[in-house]
Every structure is written in structure tokens, then in C-alpha cells.
DOSE-5755 format. One line per field, with one value per residue (C-alpha): x, y, z. Coordinates in nm, 4 decimals, decimal comma. Example, Ala and Ser with C-alpha at 12.3 -4.5 7.8 and 13.67 -1.06 7.14 Angstrom:
2
xx = (1,2300 | 1,3670)
yy = (-0,4500 | -0,1060)
zz = (0,7800 | 0,7140)
This chain:
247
xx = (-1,6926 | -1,5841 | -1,6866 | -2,0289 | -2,0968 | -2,0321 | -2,2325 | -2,5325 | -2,4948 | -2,2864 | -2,2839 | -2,1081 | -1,7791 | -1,5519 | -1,2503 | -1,0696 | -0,8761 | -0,6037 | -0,4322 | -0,0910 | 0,1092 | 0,3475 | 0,2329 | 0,2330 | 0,5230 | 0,7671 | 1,0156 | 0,9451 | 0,6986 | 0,4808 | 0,4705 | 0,4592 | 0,1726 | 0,0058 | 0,0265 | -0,1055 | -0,3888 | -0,4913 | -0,4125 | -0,6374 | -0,8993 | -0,8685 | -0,8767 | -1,1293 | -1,3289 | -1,2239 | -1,3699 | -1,7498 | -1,6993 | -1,6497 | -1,9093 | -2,1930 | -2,3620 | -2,2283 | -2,4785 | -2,3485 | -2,3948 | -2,0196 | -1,8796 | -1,5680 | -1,3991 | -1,1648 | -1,0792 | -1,1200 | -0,7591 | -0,7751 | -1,0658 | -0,8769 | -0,5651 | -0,5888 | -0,4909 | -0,3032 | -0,6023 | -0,5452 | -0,4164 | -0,6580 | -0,5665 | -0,2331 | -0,3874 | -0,1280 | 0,1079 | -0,0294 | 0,1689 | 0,0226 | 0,1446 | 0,1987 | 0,2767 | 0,5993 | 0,8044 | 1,1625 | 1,3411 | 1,5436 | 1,2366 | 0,9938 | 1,2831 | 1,2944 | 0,9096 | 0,9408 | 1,1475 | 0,9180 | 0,6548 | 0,8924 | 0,9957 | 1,3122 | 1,5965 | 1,7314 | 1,9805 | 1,7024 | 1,3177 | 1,2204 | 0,9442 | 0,6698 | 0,7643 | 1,0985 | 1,2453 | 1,4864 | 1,6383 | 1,8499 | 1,9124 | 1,5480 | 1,3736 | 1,2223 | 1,1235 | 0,8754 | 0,6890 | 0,3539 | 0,2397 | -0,0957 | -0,0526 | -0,0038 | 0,3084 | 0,5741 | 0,6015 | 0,8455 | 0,8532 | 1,0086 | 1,0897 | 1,1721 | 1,3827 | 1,0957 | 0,8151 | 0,6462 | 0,5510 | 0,5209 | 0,3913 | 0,4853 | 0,4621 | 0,7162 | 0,8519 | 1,0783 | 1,2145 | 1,3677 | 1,2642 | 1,1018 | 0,7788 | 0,4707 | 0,2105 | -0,1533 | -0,4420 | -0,6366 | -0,3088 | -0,4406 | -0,1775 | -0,1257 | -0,2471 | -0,1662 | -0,0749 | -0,1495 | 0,1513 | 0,0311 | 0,2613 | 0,4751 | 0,4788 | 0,1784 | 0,3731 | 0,3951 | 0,7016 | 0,5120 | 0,7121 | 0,5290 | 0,6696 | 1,0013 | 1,0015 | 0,8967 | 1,1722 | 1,4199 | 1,3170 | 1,2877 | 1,6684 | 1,8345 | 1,5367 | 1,5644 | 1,9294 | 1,8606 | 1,5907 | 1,8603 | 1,9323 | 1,6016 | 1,4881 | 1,7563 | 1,6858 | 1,3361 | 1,4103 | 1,5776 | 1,2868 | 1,3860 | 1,1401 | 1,3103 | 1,2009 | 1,0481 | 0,9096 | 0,5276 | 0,6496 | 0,7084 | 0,3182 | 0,1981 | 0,4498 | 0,5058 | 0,1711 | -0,0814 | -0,3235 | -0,4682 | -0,7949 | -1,0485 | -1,0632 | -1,4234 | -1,3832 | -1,2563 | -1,5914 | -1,8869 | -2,1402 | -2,4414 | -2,2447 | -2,3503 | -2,1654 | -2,2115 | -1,9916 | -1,9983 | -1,9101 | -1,9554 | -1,7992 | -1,4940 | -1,4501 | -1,4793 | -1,2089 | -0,9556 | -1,0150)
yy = (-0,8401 | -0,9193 | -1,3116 | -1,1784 | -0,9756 | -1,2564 | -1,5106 | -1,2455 | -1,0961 | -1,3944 | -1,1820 | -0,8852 | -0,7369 | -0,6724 | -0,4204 | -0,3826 | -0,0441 | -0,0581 | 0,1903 | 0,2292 | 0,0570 | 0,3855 | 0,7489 | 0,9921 | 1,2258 | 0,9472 | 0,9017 | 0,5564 | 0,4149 | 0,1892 | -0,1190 | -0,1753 | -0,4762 | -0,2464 | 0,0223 | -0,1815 | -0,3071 | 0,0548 | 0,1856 | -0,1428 | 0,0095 | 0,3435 | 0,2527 | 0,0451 | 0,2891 | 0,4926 | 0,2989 | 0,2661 | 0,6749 | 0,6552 | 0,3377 | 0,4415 | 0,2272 | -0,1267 | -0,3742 | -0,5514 | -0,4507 | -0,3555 | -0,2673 | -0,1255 | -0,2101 | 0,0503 | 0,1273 | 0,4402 | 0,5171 | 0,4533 | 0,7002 | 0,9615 | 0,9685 | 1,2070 | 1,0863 | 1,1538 | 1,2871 | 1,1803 | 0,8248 | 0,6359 | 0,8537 | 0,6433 | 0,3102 | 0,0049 | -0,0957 | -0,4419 | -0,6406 | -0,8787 | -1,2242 | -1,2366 | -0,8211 | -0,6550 | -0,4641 | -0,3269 | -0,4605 | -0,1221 | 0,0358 | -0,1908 | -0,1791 | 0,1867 | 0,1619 | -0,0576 | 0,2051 | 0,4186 | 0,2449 | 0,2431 | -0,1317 | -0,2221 | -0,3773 | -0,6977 | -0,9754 | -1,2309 | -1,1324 | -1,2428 | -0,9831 | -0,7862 | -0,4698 | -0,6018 | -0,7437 | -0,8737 | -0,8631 | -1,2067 | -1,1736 | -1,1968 | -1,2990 | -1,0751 | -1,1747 | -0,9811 | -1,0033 | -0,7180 | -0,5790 | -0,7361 | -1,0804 | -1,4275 | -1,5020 | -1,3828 | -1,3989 | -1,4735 | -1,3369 | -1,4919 | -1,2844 | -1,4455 | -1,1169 | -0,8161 | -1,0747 | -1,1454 | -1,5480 | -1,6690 | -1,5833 | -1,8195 | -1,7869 | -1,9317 | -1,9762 | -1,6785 | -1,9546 | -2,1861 | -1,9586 | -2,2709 | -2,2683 | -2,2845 | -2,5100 | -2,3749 | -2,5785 | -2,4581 | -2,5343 | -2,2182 | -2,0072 | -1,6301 | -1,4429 | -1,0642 | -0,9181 | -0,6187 | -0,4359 | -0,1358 | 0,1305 | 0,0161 | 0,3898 | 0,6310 | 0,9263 | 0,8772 | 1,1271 | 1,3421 | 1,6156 | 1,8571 | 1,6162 | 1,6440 | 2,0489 | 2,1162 | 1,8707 | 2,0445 | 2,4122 | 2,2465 | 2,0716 | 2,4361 | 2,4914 | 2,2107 | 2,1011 | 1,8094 | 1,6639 | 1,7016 | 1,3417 | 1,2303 | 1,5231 | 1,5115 | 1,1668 | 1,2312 | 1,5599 | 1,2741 | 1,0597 | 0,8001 | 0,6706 | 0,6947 | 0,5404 | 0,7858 | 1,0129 | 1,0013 | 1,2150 | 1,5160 | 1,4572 | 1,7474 | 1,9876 | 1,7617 | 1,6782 | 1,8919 | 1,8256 | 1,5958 | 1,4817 | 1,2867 | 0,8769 | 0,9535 | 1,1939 | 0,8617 | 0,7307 | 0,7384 | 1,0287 | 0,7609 | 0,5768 | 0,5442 | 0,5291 | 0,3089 | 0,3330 | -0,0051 | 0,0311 | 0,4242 | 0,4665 | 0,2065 | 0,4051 | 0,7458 | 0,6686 | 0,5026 | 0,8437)
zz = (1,3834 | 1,0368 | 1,0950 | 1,2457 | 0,9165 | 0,6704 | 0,8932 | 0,8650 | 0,5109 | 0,3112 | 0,0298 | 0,1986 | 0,0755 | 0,4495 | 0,4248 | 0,6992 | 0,7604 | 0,9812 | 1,1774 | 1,1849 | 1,4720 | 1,4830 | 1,5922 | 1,3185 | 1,4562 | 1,5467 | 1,2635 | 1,2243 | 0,9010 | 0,9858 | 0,8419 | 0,4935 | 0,5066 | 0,7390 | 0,4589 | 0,1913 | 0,3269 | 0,4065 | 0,0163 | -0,0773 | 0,1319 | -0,0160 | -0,3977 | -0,3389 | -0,2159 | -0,4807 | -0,7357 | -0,5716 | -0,5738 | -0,9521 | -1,0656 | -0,8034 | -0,5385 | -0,5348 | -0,6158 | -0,2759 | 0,0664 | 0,1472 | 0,4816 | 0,5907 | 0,9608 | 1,1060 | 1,4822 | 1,6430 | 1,6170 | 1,2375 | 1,1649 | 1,3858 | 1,2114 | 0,9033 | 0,5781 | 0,2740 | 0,0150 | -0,3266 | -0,2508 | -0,4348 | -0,7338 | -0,7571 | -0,8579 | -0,7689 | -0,9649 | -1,2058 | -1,3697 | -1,6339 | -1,7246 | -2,1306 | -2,1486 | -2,1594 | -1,9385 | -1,9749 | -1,5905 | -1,5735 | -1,5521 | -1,3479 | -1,0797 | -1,0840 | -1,0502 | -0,7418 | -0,5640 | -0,6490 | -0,4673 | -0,1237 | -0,2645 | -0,0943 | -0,3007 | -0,1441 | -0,2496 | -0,0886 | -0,0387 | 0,3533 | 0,3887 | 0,2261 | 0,0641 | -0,0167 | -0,3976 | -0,5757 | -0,9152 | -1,0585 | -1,4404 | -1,6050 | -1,2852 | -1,0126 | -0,6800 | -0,5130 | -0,1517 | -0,2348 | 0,0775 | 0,0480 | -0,0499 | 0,1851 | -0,0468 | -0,2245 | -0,5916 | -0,9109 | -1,1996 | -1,4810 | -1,7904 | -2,1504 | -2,2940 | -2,1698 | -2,1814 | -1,8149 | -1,9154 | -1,5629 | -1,2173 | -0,9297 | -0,5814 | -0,3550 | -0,0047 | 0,1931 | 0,4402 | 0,1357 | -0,1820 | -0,3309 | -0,5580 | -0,4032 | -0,5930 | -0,5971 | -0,4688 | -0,7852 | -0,9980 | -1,1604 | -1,3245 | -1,2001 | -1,4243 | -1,2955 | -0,9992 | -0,7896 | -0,6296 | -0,4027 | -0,2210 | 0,0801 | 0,2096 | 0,2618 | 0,0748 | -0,2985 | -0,3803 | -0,6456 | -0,8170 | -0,6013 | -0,2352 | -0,3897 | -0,4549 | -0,1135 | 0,0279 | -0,1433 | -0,0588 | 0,3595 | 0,3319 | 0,4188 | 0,6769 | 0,8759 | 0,9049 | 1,1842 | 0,8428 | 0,5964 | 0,5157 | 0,5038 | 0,3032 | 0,0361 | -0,0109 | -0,0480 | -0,2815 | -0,4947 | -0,5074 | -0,2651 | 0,0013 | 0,3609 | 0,6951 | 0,8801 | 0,6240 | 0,7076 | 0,9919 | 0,7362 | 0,6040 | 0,6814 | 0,5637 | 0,2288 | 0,0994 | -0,0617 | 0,2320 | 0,5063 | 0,5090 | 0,7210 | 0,6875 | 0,6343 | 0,3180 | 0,1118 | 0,1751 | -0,0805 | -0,0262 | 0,0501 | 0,3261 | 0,6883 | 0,9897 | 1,2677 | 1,5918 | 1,8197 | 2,1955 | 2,1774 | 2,5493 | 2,4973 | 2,1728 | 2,3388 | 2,5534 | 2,3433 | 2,1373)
């Protein structure tokens, strides 16, 4: 579909929604380039909702299964994390910030959502890009971006030999542990003694596998795939009957 659209409208802007490859109640999070991909969709969205009508035609791709699923509201209201080659950044903090964002800590980075911290250089595999990346810190200056390979952490060189100039680090979980998550995990710990791990170590502001599971008692509310889009959208459903059975 998406190579049909930019063969008819070459201007087009495609984003692709995914579902997630786990069911909501199993205590298992889905993947965290599956994840990012979806919070790209979402702030992207976000921001035609706050500039207007796009001066492009712009169409957004999303299964059945993805439209059904409610979601998180307020997502787009966490904007991803960017980091900016030439600005500063104190590395206690930025790792605390990673965590923050359900960033695993690693000795090595193999996969995306993971990083890694070496004296003043931090490896990092963003859930929505092809490669991971280095950062290399002079003191709490950010002077380089490179990417490189997970299967012999080697520098990658770029076919534009263009420097990185920023880059765009989005959530690897679907629950951002506000204050608000993290009071109502506490008050459930005593509740629910079979949850009590994962919700003291989401009372402490720690991302846990699993913890999309507890969305609907954590989070301020659910809401329809369709409430993220923009108010002069239209929806069109393709294969209705193949659609109305995989629903």
C-alpha cells in the first residue's frame, strides 16, 4: 500500500502505525522498535493538530488490529528526547534520562532500545533508526555523532559524508512513568501482592517488562487510535470484509 501511495501522490508523507506483536493483557512489552515507530506516529500527528492542515497530502497506514487497540492519551505530549551535536549535557543526567525513556543499560549495545555508557562516550541504538549511534563528549560538550555497527561496533561512514547533526530518541515503552503512574503504583503494591515486583519498581520510576499490562489501572485514560488524529481527517477502510473479520 505504502509503495502504491508514493507511486500515485510522490509528494505524499506515509506513516505507518503498527500494532503491537503482544496482546495487551499478557505481561510481556512489545517491542521497543515496534514502540517507537508508533510514538513517531503519534507526535507527528501531534504537531499537524497544533500547525493546522499540512500543506502535503499525508496519509497514515495502520491495520485493523492497530486502530482497535486503545491507546495511551497524552503521548504525543512527551516529545522525544533530542540531543544536539555542539550543546551540552551533564552524562549523570542524560543516563538517568535514558532510563527514563525504558532505555536499557548494557555493557555492549546489540539492539534498539538498549545503551551504553564508556567514560565520555555513549552508545545508543534509538528505537527508530536503521543504526546505532556514538556519542562522543569533550568534558559535557556533545562534538560528535557517529553511527556504527552492533556486530563489530565499528563506525559507519555516511554515503552523504554528512555529519549528524542531532538526533531524535523516542520512548522504548508505551507508559511514560509520570508522577501521577508512580502514585497509583504505589497505593496498588499492597493490593495486588502477585504485581508487587513489577509495581514497586515502577513506583520507583523504573520501566519493567510487562508493564503495559497495568495500562489501564495506571494511566489517566485510554483513548481511541483515531482521537490522535486531526479533526479534518478522513478514514478509508480497504478490504472491509477481510478487515471485519480479523476484528
Amino acid at each position: 500500500t505504502a509503495l502504491a501511495l508514493r507511486a500515485l501522490v510522490p509528494d505524499c508523507e506515509i506513516l505507518e502505525f503498527p500494532s503491537w506483536e503482544t496482546l495487551p493483557h499478557e505481561r510481556l512489552s512489545p517491542n521497543p522498535e515496534t514502540v517507537g515507530k508508533r510514538l513517531r506516529v503519534l507526535h507527528r500527528l501531534h504537531e499537524f493538530g497544533e500547525s493546522g492542515r499540512p500543506e502535503h497530502p499525508v496519509f497514515v497506514l495502520a491495520s485493523v488490529r492497530a486502530v482497535l487497540q486503545p491507546v495511551v492519551a497524552g503521548l504525543a505530549q512527551h516529545p522525544p528526547l533530542t540531543l544536539k551535536r555542539g550543546s551540552e549535557y551533564l552524562l549523570p543526567e542524560l543516563s538517568l534520562k535514558l532510563i527514563e525513556l525504558a532505555y536499557e543499560r548494557v555493557d555492549m549495545v546489540t539492539k534498539r532500545g538498549e545503551f551504553a555508557v564508556r567514560g565520555g562516550i555513549v552508545d545508543v541504538f534509538p528505537t527508530t533508526a536503521d543504526h546505532a549511534l556514538r556519542l562522543e563528549f569533550f568534558g559535557d560538550e556533545l562534538e560528535e555523532i557517529r553511527e556504527f555497527a552492533v556486530s563489530d561496533q565499528r563506525s559507519l561512514a555516511r554515503e552523504d559524508s554528512q555529519p549528524i547533526d542531532q538526533v531524535l530518541l523516542f520512548a522504548a515503552r508505551e507508559i511514560i512513568i509520570t508522577p501521577s503512574v508512580a502514585s497509583r503504583a504505589r497505593e496498588m503494591v499492597h493490593e495486588f501482592p502477585n504485581l508487587s515486583t513489577m509495581l514497586e519498581k515502577i513506583a520507583q520510576g523504573m520501566p519493567v517488562e510487562g508493564m503495559e499490562s497495568l495500562a489501564v489501572a495506571l494511566v489517566d485514560k485510554l483513548v481511541p487510535f483515531v482521537d490522535y488524529l486531526p479533526a479534518h481527517a478522513g478514514v478509508t477502510m480497504l478490504s472491509p470484509e477481510k478487515c471485519a473479520a480479523r476484528a
